[in-house]
C-alpha positions in Angstrom: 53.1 -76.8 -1.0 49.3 -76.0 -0.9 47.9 -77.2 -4.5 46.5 -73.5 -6.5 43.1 -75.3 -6.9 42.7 -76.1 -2.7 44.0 -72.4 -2.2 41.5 -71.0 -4.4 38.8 -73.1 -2.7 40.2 -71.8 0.8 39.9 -68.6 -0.7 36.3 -68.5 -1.9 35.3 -70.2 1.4 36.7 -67.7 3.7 35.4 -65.0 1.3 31.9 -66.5 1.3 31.9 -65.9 5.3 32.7 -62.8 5.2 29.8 -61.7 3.1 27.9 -64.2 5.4 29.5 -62.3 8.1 28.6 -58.9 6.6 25.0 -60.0 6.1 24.3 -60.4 9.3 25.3 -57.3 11.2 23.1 -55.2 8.1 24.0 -51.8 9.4 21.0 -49.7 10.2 19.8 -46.2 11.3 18.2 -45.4 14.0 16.5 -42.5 15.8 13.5 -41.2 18.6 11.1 -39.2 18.1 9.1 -37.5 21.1 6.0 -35.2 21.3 4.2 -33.7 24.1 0.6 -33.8 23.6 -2.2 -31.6 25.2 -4.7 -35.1 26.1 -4.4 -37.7 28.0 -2.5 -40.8 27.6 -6.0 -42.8 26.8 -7.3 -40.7 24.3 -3.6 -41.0 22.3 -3.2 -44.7 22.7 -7.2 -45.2 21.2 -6.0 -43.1 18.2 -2.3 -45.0 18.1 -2.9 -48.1 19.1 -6.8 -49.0 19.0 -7.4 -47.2 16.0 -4.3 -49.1 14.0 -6.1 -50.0 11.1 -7.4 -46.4 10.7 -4.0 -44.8 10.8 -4.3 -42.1 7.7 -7.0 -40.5 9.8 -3.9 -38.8 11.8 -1.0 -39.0 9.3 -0.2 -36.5 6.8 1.4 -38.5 3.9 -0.4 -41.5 4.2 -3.8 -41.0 1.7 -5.3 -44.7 3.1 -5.3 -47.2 5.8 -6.6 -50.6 5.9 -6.8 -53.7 8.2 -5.1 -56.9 5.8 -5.3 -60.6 5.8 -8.0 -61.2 8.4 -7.2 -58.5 10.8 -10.7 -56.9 12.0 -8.7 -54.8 14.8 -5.9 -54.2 16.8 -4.0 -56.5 18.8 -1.0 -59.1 18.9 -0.9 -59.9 14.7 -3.1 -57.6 13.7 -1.6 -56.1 10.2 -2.5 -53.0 8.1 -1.5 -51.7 4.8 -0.6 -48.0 4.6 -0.9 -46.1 1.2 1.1 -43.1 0.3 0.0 -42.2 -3.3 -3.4 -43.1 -5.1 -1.9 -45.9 -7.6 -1.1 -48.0 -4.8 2.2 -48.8 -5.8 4.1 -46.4 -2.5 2.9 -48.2 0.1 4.1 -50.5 3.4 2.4 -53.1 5.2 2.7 -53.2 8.9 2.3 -55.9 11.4 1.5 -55.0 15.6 3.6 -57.2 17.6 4.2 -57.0 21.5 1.0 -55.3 21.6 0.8 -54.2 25.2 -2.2 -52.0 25.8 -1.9 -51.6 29.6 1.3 -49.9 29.0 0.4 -48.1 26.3 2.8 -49.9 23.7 2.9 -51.7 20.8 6.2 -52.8 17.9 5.4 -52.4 14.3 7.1 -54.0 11.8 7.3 -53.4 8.4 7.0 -56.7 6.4 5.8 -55.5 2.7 7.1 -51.8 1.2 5.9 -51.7 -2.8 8.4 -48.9 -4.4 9.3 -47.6 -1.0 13.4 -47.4 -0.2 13.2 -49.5 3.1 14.2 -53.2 3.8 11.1 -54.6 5.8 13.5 -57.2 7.4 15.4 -54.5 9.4 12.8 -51.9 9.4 10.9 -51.2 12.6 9.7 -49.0 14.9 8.1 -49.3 18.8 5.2 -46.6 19.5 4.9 -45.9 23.2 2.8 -43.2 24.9 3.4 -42.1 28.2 1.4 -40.4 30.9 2.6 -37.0 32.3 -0.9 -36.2 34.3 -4.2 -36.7 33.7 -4.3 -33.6 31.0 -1.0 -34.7 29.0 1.0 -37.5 27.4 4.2 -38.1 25.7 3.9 -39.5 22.3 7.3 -41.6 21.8 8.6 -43.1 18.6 11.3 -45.1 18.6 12.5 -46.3 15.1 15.2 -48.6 13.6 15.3 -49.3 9.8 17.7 -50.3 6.9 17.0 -48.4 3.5 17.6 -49.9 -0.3 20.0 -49.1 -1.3 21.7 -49.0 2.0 24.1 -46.2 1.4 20.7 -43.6 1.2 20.3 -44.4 5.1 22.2 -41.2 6.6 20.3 -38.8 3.7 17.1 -40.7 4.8 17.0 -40.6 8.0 16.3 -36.8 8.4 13.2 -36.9 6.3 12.1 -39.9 8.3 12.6 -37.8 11.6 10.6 -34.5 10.0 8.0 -37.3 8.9 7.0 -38.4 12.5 7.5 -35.2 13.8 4.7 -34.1 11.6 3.0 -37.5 12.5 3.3 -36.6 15.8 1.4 -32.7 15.5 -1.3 -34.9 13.4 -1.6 -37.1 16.2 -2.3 -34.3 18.6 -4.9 -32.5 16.2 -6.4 -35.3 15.3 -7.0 -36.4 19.2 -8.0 -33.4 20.4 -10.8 -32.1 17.4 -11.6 -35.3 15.9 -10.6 -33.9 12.4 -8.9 -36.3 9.9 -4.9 -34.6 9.1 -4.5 -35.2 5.3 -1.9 -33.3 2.8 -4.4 -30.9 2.2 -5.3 -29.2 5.3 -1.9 -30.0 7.2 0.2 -27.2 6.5 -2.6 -24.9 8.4 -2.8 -27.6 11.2 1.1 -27.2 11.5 1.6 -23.3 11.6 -1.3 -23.4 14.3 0.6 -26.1 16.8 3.6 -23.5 16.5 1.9 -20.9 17.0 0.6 -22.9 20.4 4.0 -23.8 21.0 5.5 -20.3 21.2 2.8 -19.1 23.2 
């Protein structure tokens, strides 16, 4: 007969690898986001991925956008902090890795989020923009990214999808006029893109 204090040790062991177990397949959500846009595929990848430090000039909830720890621009490593309130307490810094500019493409990883409900060690997302003729592109976002607590990821993930949806009308507004998409002016710059749209 198997001594009570070896089965309890055989207990916590197998126990501890299933936790181990669970730990390592971190369920996550995932979702693409795609966007047609009225300018060539150049123009949108200098605004995505050349101008990566400079991203709040074409986002609509982030207020500022900064190159971090040494980065000067984009590239392989290059990393950026984004802000979403003033205090700079909601914010989530970003690293550029697989940074492919021939094909238009780049990962970004989230490594840092202050107050925001994401795990940076399963949140990240691959930007791609793809050429449909020499007059339009296809703006493609494809995300993957564990919330905190976990349970919030199903109730997240629509808001997360609307966000880059919007991200992805800034991108075209801010590409094709030059003028910076910010909280303020963004709810005009949306009803004129579906006005566009239905036309």
């Amino acid at each position: 007969m198997i001594q009570k204090g070896v089965l309890s040790l055989i207990t916590a062991i197998l126990f501890s690898q299933v936790v181990l177990a669970q730990e390592r397949q971190k369920k996550t959500q995932h979702f693409v986001v795609s966007h047609i846009i009225n300018a060539p595929a150049d123009k949108v990848w200098k605004v995505v991925g050349e101008d990566y430090g400079a991203v709040a000039y074409s986002h609509p909830k982030i207020l500022s956008s900064n190159y971090v720890n040494g980065s000067l621009k984009a590239g392989e490593g290059a990393e950026r902090v984004c802000n979403f309130n003033e205090k700079g307490t909601k914010y989530i810094k970003e690293k550029m890795i697989n940074y492919d500019p021939e094909n238009y493409t780049f990962k970004n990883v989230a490594y840092q989020a202050g107050k925001f409900p994401v795990n940076p060690d399963y949140t990240f997302a691959v930007y791609k923009i793809e050429e449909i003729d020499d007059n339009t592109s296809r703006f493609v976002f494809d995300m993957t990214f564990r919330t905190k607590p976990a349970f919030m990821g199903g109730i997240a993930k629509g808001s997360f999808k609307r966000l880059i949806a919007d991200y992805a009308i800034a991108i075209e507004h801010y590409v094709n006029t030059g003028e910076k998409v910010t909280r303020d002016n963004f709810k005009d710059v949306k009803k004129q893109y579906k006005r566009k749209s239905k036309t």
